[in-house]
C-alpha atoms as one frame of an Amber mdcrd trajectory, in Angstrom:
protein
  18.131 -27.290  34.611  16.162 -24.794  32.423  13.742 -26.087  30.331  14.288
 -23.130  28.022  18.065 -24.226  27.480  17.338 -27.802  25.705  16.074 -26.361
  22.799  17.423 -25.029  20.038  16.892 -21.428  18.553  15.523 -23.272  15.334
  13.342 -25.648  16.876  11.698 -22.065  18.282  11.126 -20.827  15.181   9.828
 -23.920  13.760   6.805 -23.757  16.796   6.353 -20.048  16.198   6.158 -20.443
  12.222   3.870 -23.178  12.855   1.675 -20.990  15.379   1.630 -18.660  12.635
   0.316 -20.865  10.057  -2.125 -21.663  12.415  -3.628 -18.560  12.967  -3.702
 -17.497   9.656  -4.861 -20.940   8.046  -7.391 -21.790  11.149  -9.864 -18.888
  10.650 -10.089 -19.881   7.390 -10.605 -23.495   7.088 -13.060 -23.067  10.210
 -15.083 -20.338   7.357 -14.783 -23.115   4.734 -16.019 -25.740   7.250 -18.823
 -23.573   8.451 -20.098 -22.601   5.074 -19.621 -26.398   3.624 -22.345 -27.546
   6.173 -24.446 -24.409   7.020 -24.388 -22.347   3.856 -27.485 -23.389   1.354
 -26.045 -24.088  -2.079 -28.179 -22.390  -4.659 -26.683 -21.930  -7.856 -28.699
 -20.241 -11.034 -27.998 -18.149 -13.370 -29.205 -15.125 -10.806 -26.729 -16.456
  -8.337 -23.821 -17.170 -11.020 -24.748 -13.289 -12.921 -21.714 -10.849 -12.683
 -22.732  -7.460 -11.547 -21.375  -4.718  -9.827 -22.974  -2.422  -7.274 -26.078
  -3.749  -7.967 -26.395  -3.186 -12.122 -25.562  -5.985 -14.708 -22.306  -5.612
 -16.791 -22.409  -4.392 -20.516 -19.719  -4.847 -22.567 -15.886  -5.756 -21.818
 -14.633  -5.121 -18.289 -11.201  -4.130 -19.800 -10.983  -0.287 -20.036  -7.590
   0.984 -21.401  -6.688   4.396 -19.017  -4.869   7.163 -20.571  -1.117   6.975
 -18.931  -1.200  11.023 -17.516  -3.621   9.625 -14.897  -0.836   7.791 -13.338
   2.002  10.442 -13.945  -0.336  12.878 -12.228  -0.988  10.269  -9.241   2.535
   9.608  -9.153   3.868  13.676  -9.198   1.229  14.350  -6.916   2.326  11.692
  -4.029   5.988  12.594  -4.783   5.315  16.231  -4.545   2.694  15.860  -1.546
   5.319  13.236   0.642   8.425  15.480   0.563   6.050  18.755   1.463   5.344
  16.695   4.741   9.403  16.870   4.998   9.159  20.394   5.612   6.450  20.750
   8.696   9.480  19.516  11.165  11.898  21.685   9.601   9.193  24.774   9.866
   8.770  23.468  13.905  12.675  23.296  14.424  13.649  26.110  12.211  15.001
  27.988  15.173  16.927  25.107  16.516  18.886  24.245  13.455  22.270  24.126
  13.115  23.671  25.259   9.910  24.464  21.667   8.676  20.952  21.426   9.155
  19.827  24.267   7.353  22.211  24.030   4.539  20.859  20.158   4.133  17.010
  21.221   4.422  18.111  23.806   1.438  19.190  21.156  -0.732  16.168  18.949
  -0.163  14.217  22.006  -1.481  16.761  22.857  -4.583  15.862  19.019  -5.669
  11.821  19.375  -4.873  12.077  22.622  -7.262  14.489  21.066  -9.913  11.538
  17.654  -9.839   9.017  20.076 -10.337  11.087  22.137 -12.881  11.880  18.872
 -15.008   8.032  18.004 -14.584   7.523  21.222 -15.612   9.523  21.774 -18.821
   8.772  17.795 -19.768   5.682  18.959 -20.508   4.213  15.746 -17.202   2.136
  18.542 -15.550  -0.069  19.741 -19.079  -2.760  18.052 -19.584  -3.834  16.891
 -23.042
C-alpha cells in the first residue's frame, strides 16, 4: 500500500503551511534568541537619539508633498509601461496579421487620447 495514499490532501497542506511558518518564523526567533544572550544592552540617550544618515533631526518629521509629484510619478509609469508594449510589436511588425495590426493601432489611439486628456487637464504643467 502507498504511504502517500493514507493521507489526505488537507492534512498536506496543513505540514506544508506549517513548514512554512517554520521557515519564516525560525530565522527570526533564532535572531531574537541570539541577540537576547549575545547582544550588550546599552541604552542612553546616544543609543535611544533619532537620527538619520548620521545628522540629528530638527523639527517635525511630517512634510506635506505637493500632489503633482505623484500625478507626474503616476503619468510617467503609465506612459513609460505601455511604451514597453510597443518594442514586440516593432520586432513582429512584419509578421502581423491585420487583427494584429488593427489591435496594436487601438492600443496607440488610447496611449495618445491618455496623453491628450493629461494634456488638456492641464496634469502635465507644472505650477
Amino acid at each position: 500500500m502507498d504511504a502517500a495514499a493514507t493521507y489526505s490532501p488537507a492534512q498536506f497542506i496543513a505540514v506544508f503551511a506549517i513548514a512554512a511558518a517554520g521557515f519564516a518564523l525560525g530565522p527570526l526567533a533564532l535572531a531574537w534568541l541570539w541577540a537576547k544572550k549575545f547582544s550588550p544592552q546599552k541604552p542612553g540617550p546616544t543609543k535611544n537619539a533619532i537620527y538619520e544618515c548620521g545628522l540629528e533631526s530638527k523639527g517635525d518629521a511630517w512634510v506635506q508633498f505637493r500632489s503633482e509629484y505623484y500625478l507626474y510619478g503616476i503619468i510617467f509609469l503609465v506612459f513609460d509601461v505601455e511604451t514597453i508594449f510597443l518594442l514586440p510589436f516593432a520586432v513582429a511588425f512584419g509578421g502581423l496579421s491585420v487583427g494584429a495590426f488593427l489591435a496594436m493601432m487601438v492600443f496607440l489611439l488610447l496611449l495618445a487620447e491618455g496623453l491628450v486628456w493629461a494634456w488638456t487637464k492641464g496634469v502635465l504643467t507644472w505650477k
